[in-house]
DOMARZA-686934 format. One record per residue (C-alpha): residue in three letters; x negated, y negated, z negated. Coordinates in steps of 0.2 Angstrom, whole numbers, padded with zeros to 4 digits, always signed. Each point is the difference from the previous one (the first is absolute). Last residue first. Layout:
ALAXYZ...
***
This chain:
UNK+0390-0312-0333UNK-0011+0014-0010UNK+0000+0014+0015UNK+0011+0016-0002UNK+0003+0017-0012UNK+0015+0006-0007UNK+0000+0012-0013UNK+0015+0010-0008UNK+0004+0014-0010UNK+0017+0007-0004UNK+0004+0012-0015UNK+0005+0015-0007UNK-0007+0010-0014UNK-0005-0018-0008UNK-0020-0006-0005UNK+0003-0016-0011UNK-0015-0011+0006UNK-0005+0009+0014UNK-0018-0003+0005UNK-0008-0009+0017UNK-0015+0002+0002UNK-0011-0007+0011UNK-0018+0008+0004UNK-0012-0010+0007UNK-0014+0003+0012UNK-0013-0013+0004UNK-0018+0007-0001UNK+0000+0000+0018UNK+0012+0008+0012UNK-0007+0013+0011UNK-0018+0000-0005UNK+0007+0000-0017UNK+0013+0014+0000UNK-0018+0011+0007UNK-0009-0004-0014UNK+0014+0003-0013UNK-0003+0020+0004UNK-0015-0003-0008UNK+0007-0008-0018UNK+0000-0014-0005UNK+0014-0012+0010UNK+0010-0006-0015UNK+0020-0005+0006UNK+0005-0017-0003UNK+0016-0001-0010UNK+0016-0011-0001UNK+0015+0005-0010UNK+0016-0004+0005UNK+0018+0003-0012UNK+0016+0009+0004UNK+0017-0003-0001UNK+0004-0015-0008UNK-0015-0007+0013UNK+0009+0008+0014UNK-0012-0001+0016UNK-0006-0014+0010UNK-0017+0003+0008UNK-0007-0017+0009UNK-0014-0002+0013UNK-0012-0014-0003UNK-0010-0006+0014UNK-0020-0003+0002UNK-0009-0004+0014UNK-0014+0013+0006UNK+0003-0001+0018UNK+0007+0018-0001UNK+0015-0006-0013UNK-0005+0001-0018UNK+0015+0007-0011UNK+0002-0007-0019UNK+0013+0011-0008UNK+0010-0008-0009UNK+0013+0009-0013UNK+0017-0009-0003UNK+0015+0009-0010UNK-0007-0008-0018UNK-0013-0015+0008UNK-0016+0000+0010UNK-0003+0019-0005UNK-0018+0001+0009UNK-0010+0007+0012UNK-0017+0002+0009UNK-0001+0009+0016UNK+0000+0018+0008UNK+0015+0004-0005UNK+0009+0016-0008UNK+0016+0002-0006UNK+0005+0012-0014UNK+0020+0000-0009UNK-0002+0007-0020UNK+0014+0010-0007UNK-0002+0008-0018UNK+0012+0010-0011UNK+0017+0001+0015UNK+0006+0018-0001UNK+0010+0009+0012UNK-0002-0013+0012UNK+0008-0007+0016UNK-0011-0015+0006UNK+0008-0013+0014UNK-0015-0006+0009UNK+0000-0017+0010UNK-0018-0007+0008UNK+0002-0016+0010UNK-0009-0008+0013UNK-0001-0018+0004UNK+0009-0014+0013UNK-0006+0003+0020UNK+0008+0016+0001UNK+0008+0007-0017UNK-0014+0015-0001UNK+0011+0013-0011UNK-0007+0013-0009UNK+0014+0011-0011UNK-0007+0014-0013UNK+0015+0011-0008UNK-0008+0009-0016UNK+0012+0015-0004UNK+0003+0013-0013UNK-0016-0005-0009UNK-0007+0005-0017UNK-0019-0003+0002UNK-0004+0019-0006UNK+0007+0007+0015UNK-0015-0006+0010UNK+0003-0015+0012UNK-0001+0000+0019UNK+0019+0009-0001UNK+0006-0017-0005UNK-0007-0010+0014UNK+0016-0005+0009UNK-0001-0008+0016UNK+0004-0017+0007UNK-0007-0010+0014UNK+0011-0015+0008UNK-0008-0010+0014UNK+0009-0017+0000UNK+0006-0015+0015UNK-0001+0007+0013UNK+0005+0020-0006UNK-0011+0014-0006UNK+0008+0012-0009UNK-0010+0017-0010UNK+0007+0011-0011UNK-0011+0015-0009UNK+0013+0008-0013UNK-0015+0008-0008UNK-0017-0003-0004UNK-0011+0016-0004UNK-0010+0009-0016UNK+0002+0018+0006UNK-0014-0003+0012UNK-0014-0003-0016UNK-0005-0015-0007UNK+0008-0010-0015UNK+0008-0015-0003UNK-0004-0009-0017UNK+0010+0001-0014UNK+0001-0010-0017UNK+0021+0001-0001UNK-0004-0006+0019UNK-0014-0008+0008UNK+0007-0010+0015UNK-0010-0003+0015UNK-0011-0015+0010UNK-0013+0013-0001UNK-0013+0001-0015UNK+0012+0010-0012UNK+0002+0012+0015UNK-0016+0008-0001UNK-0014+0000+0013UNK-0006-0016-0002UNK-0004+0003-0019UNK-0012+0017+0003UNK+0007+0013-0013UNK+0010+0006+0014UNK-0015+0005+0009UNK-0004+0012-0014UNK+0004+0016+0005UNK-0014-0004+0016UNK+0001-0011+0017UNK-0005-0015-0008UNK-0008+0006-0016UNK-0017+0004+0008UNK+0000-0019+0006UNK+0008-0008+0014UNK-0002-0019+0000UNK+0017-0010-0002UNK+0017+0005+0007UNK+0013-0009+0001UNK+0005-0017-0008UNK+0017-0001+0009UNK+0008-0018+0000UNK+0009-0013-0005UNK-0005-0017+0008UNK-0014+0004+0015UNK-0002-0012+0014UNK+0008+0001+0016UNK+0010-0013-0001UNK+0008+0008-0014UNK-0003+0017-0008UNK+0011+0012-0010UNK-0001+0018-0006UNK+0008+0012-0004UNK+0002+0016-0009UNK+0015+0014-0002UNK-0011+0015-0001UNK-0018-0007-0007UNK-0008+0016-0006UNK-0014-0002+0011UNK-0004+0014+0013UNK-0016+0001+0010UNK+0012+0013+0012UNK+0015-0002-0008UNK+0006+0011-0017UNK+0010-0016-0007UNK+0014+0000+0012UNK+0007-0008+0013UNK+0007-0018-0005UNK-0010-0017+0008UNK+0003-0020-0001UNK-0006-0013+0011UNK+0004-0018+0000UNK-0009-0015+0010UNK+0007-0019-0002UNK-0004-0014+0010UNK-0010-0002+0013UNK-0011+0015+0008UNK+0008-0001+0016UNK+0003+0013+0014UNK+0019+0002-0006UNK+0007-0011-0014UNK+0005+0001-0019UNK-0011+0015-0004UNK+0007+0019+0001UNK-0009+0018-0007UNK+0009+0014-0004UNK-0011+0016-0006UNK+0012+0018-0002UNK-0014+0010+0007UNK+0013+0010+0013UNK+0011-0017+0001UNK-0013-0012+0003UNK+0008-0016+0005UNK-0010-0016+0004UNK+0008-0018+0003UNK-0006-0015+0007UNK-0014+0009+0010UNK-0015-0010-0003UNK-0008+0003+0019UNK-0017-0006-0003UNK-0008-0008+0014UNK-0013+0001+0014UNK+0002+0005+0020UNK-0015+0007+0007UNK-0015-0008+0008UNK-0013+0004-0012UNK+0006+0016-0003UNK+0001+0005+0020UNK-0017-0008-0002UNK-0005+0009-0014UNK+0005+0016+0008UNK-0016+0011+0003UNK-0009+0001-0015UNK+0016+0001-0011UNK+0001+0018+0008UNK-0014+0006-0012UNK+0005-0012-0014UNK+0015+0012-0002UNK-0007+0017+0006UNK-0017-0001-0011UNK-0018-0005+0000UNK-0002-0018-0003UNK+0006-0017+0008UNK-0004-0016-0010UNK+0011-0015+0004UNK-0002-0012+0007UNK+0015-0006+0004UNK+0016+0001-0010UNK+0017+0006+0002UNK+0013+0000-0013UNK+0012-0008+0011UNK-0002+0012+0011UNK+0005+0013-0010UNK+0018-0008-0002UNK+0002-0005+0018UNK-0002+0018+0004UNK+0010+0007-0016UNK+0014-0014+0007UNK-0001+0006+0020UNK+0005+0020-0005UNK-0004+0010+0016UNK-0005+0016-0011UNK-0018+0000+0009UNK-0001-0019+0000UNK+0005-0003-0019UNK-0014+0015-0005UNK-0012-0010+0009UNK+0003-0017-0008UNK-0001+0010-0016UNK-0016+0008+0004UNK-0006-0016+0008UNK+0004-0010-0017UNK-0007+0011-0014UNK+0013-0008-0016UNK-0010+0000-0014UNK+0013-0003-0014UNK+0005-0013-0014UNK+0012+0007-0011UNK-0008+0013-0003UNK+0009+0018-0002UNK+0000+0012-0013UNK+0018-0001-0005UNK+0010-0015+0011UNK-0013-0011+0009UNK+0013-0008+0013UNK-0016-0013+0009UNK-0006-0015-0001UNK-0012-0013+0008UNK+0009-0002+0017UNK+0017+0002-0009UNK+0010+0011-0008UNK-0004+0015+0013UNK+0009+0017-0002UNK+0010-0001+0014UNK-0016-0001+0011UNK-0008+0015-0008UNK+0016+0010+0003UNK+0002+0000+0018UNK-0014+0011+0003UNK+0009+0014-0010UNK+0015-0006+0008UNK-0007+0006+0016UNK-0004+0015-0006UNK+0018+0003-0007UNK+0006-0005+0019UNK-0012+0012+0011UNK-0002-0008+0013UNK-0018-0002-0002UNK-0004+0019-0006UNK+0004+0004+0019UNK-0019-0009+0004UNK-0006+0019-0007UNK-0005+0003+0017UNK-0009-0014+0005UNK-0015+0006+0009UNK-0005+0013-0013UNK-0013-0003-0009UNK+0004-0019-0001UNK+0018+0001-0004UNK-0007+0013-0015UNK-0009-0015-0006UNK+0014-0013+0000UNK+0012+0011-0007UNK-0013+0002-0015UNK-0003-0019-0002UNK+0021+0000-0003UNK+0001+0012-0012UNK-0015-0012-0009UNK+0011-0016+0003UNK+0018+0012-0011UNK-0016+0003-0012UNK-0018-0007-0001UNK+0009-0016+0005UNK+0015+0001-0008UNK-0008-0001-0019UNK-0002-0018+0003UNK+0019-0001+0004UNK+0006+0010-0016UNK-0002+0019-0003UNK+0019+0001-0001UNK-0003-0001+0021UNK+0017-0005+0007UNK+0003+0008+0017UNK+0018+0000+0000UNK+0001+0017+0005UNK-0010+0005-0018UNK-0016+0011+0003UNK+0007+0018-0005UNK-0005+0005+0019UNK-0016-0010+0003UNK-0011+0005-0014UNK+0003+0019+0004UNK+0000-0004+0017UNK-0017-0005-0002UNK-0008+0015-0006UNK+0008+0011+0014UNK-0008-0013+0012UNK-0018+0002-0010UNK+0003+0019+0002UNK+0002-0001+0019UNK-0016-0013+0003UNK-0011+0013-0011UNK+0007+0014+0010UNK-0002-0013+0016UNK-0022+0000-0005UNK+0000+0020-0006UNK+0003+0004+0017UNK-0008-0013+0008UNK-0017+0003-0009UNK-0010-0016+0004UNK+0005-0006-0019UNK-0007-0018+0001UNK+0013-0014+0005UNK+0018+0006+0001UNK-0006+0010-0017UNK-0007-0017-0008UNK+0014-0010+0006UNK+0015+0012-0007UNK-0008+0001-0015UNK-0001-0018-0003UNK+0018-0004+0005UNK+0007+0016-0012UNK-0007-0007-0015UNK+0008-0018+0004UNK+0016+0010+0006UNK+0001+0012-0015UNK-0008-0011-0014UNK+0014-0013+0001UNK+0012+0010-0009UNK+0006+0019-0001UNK+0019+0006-0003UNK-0002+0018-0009UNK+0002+0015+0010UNK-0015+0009-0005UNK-0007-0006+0017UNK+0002-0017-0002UNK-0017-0004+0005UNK-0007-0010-0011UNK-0001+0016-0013UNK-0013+0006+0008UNK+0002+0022+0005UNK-0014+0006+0007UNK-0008+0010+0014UNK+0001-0014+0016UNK-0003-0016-0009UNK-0012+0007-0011UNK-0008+0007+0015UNK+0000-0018+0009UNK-0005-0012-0012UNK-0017+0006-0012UNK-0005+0015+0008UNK+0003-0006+0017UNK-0002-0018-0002UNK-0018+0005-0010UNK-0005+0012+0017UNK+0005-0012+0012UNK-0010-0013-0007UNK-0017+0008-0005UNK+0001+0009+0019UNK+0001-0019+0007UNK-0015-0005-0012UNK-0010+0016+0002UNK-0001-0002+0021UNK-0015-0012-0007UNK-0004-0018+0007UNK+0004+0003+0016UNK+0017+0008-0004UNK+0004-0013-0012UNK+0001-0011+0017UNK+0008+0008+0010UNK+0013+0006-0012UNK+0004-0022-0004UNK+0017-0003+0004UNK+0008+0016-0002UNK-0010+0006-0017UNK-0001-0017-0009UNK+0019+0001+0005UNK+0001+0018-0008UNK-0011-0007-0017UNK+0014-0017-0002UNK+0015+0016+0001UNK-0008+0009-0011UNK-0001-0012-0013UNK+0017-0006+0000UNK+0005+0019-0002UNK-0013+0000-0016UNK+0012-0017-0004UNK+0018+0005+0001UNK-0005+0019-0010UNK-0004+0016+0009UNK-0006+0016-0011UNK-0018+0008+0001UNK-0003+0013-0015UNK-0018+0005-0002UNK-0004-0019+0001UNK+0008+0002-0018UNK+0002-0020-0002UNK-0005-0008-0018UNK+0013-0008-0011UNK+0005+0013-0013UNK+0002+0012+0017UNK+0002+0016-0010UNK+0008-0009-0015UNK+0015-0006+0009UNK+0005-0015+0011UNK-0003+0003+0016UNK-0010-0012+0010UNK+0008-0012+0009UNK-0003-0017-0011UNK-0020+0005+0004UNK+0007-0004+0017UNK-0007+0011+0017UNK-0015+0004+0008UNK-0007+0009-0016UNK-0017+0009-0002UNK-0009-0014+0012UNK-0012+0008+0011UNK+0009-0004+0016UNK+0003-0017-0005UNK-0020-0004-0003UNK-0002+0010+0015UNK+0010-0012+0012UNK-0005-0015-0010UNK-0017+0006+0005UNK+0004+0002+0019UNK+0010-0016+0001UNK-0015-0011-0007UNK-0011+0012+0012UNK+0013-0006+0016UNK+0001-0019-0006UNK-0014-0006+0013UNK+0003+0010+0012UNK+0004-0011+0014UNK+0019+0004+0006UNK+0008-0017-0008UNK+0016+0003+0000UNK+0000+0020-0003UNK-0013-0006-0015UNK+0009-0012-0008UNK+0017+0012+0002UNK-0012+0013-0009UNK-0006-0013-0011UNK+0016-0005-0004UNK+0007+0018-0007UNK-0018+0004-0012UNK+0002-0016-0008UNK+0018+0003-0003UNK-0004+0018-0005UNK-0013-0005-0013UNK+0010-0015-0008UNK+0016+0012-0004UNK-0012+0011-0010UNK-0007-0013-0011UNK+0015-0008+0000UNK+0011+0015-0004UNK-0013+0007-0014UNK+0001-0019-0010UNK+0019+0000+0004UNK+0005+0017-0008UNK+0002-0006-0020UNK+0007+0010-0013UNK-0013+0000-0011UNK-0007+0017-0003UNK+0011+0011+0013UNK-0004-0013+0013UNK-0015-0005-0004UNK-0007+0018+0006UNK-0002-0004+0016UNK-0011-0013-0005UNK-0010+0010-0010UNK-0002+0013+0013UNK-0011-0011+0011UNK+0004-0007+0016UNK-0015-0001+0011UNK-0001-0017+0005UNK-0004-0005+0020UNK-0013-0014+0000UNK+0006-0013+0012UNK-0013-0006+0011UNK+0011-0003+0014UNK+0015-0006-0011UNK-0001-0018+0007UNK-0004+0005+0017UNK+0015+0012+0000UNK+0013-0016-0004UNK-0008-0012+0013UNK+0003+0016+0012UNK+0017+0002-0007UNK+0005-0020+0004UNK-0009+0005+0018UNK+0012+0011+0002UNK+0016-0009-0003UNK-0007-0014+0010UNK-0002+0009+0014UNK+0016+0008+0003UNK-0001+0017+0009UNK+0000-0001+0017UNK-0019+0002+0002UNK+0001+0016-0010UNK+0007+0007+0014UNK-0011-0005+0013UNK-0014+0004-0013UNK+0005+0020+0002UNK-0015+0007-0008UNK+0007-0002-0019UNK+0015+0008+0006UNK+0015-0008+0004UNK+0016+0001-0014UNK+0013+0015+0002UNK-0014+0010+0012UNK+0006+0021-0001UNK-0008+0009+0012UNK-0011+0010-0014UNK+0013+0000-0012UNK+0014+0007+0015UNK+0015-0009+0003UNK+0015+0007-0010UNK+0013+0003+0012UNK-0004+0018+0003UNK+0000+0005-0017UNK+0015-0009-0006UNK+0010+0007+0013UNK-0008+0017-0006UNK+0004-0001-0017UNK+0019-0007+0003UNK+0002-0017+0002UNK+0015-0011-0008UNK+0000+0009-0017UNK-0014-0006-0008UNK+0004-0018+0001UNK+0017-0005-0002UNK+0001+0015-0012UNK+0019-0006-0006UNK+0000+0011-0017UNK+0015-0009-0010UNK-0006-0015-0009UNK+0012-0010+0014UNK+0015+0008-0003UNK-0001-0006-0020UNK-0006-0018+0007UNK+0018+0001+0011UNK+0008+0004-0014UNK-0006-0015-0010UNK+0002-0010+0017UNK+0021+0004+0000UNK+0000-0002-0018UNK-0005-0016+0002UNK+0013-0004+0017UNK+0012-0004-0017UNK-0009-0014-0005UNK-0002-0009+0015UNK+0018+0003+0007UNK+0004-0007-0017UNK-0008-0016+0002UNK+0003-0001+0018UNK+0020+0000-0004
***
């Protein structure tokens, strides 16, 4: 009777979801123009963080923290800040490659960001000029943003037309680190030269603000299409830099008004469940970065947007980076996502306290660490003054036993709550037009004890192919590299219309049962009428794959899984895979499949190209590829895989 009531209540969520894409306005529509005037606290009254001159206040902040950013200053002190030349934006449209501009970039703005928390700490001086030529070198940069971002048509060819400023994740990012400079440190540029502060305002304006204000960006879902983790992040750091410098009031709350209209338009076609198809490293410059800007317009206004809290679909937003935790190593990494992530403890701890949820508390603090380096910005900002509530916090990892996603259509359930022993299955439908979209409807993937056994590769190093035509030509994109069938020759394709249907999801004591059927995820060309998916985690025993196949035409069928360890066909019916467990001991883990039925092939995937740089720092040079090919191909069959520990 569960069971069914489970599966049934599905179409009761799925038409919940469709309520929820409906135009909510959670933010934009609770004040009114001139509520939202008068509750904004003036720029010039405004203190989120103490002062530079207000040493009581900085004497609260954690010491450790700053003098570990002051170590970091001193060693960057006589750092000589690089001009970027034009050759190295233009490596993108010549090779491919972004990394070479993004870390000389990235570098100059994280040196610039802990010398002004060095400075604010120590209050001598002694990094102020170090500050002031990062500053100009920033300032006088043709391109605050991502050579990535650039548009990608013979006008640009590569190069920035300064004559047309337009806001991208990381010229925003850049803003925000120059409008810190600015709040802490005024005073102090000032008696230099009033041209610094002047230098400032004037590029944010140009660059940031008036953009923002006159033209349409695609991030902001105001052509009505869904938009992705850009919005929030975007939105974070221009709502810090207007709450910071622009002493116009006027112009100040319009900014603060458009940025709420902006992030409804993330908000309301966000998922009530609060899954992020990003993946779990991806949420924190999405559902965390929505987050960072309620925390900033709380402190503008005295608490007036602490309403957001209650709301349940932001909560689950929170919710969901818990749920999405393998183990203290690993994260879900379906599509781009890595399957090990960054968790940023304090804003997660934070995040847990303001929605009153004690698992995301417990969960960031058992990420916490000392010591570490503060710099400018909202998250490490307000780390400065809670490591000891850190410090002293309950720590553990929550493990829910079993995860249900009914809007993003992910299950997830291991053999026991709040433990990593034993068996992990996860398994995903949607679509194959997601946000960093793979074509992988109907994958899944396996761990045990923690420890990958069947997995997602991901994504590797992003390249000019990676968000272009071509990202499909990329392996770990396409569904021949998923633990997924390719059919009559076929590979999923992407696009909204390719989707999983009959979604069913039962999770009972003793088995969690997923089944859908990714049919419609093929092209018409692979000949399927129906390709019925079961994924079953037998708790405590194995896991087992079942697809019944209804085919129009039966030529070539060959059945993927991916692992991130050596294998091989111990016997007809028998593949070993040979597991290491997080000590480093080996254990073999066994495949049994019909051996009349199909036969196993072992091979090890060749890491060459640049996108392969990024799949090794995740997993090594250790990816293989089993496959498992139909021997006598029929228009309907059954297949079936069961996978458990060598006895």
């Amino acid at each position: 009777m569960k069971r069914t009531f489970v599966s049934i209540t599905l179409l009761f969520f799925l038409s919940c979801s469709i309520l929820s894409a409906q135009k909510e306005n959670l933010l934009s529509s609770k004040y009114s123009a001139a509520e939202l005037r008068q509750m904004i606290i003036p720029q010039a009254a405004w203190t989120p963080f103490p002062r530079l001159a207000d040493r009581e206040g900085w004497a609260k902040a954690d010491k450790n923290m700053l003098q570990a950013c002051i170590k970091s200053a001193e060693s960057s002190i006589g750092y000589d800040w690089p001009t970027i030349p034009a050759t190295l934006s233009l490596l993108y449209v010549r090779t491919g490659n972004r990394s070479q501009y993004g870390s000389v970039s990235s570098k100059k703005r994280n040196v610039l960001a802990t010398m002004i928390i060095a400075e604010v700490a120590e209050n001598k001086g002694r990094f102020i000029d170090p500050i002031i030529n990062g500053i100009w070198s920033i300032c006088e940069e043709s391109w605050w943003g991502a050579s990535a971002h650039l548009p990608r048509d013979k006008e640009y060819a590569g190069l920035m037309d300064v004559s047309k400023p337009f806001v991208d994740l990381f010229a925003a990012e850049t803003g925000k680190v120059l409008a810190w400079a600015d709040y802490f440190l005024g005073d102090r540029l000032d008696a230099v030269s009033p041209q610094i502060r002047k230098r400032i305002y004037n590029e944010i304006t140009y660059r940031l603000l008036d953009p923002f204000m006159k033209q349409d960006h695609w991030w902001t879902g105001k052509n009505g299409s869904i938009p992705n983790n850009w919005n929030p992040w975007i939105c974070s750091n221009l709502l810090n830099i207007a709450l910071l410098i622009e002493k116009d009031e006027q112009k100040r709350v319009g900014i603060v008004a458009e940025i709420l209209a902006v992030l409804d338009n993330f908000f309301n076609p966000y998922p009530q469940d609060g899954g992020c198809d990003e993946g779990p490293n991806y949420w924190n410059a999405a559902g965390a970065a929505l987050y960072d800007n309620i925390v900033l317009l709380n402190l503008a206004s005295k608490g007036a947007f602490r309403y957001v809290y209650e709301n349940e679909k932001f909560r689950n937003m929170g919710r969901y980076i818990y749920k999405a935790q393998i183990s203290e190593s690993y994260a879900l990494n379906f599509a781009d996502a890595s399957p090990q992530i960054g968790v940023v403890p304090d804003m997660v701890y934070c995040f847990g306290k303001d929605i009153g949820d004690r698992d995301m508390m417990d969960f960031g603090a058992f990420y916490y660490k000392p010591n570490v380096a503060a710099s400018a910005g909202i998250r490490s900002l307000r780390a400065l003054f809670m490591q000891d509530e850190l410090q002293n916090a309950a720590k553990r990892l929550p493990l829910p036993q079993d995860v249900w996603l009914p809007d993003l259509q992910v299950a997830a359930a291991r053999d026991r709550q709040g433990t990593t022993e034993g068996f992990y299955l996860a398994a995903k439908g949607g679509h194959n037009n997601e946000s960093h979209n793979h074509n992988d409807i109907g994958n899944y993937v396996v761990f045990y004890d923690g420890q990958p056994l069947l997995i997602d590769v991901g994504s590797g190093s992003y390249t000019a192919r990676t968000f272009s035509s071509k990202r499909y030509d990329i392996w770990f994109n396409r569904s021949d590299f998923h633990n997924l069938p390719t059919v009559n020759g076929k590979a999923q394709q992407s696009g909204r219309r390719f989707v999983a249907a009959g979604v069913s999801y039962r999770a009972g004591k003793s088995s969690v049962v997923f089944s859908l059927d990714i049919a419609k995820a093929y092209p018409k060309e692979a000949a399927i009428n129906s390709w019925k998916r079961t994924v079953t985690l037998n708790r405590g025993k194995s896991v087992t794959i079942k697809d019944v196949a209804d085919l129009q035409k039966a030529d070539t069928l060959t059945q993927h899984i991916m692992t991130c360890y050596p294998s091989e066909v111990t016997q007809p019916g028998k593949l070993v895979i040979h597991y290491q467990s997080k000590d480093g001991n080996s254990t073999d883990f066994v495949i049994t499949y019909n051996p009349r039925q199909m036969k196993a092939e072992v091979e090890k995937v060749t890491l060459s190209t640049e996108e392969d740089k990024g799949v090794q720092s995740k997993w090594g040079d250790r990816i293989y590829r089993i496959n498992f090919n139909v021997i006598a191909p029929k228009l309907k069959d059954t297949y079936m895989f069961e996978i458990k520990k060598k006895q």
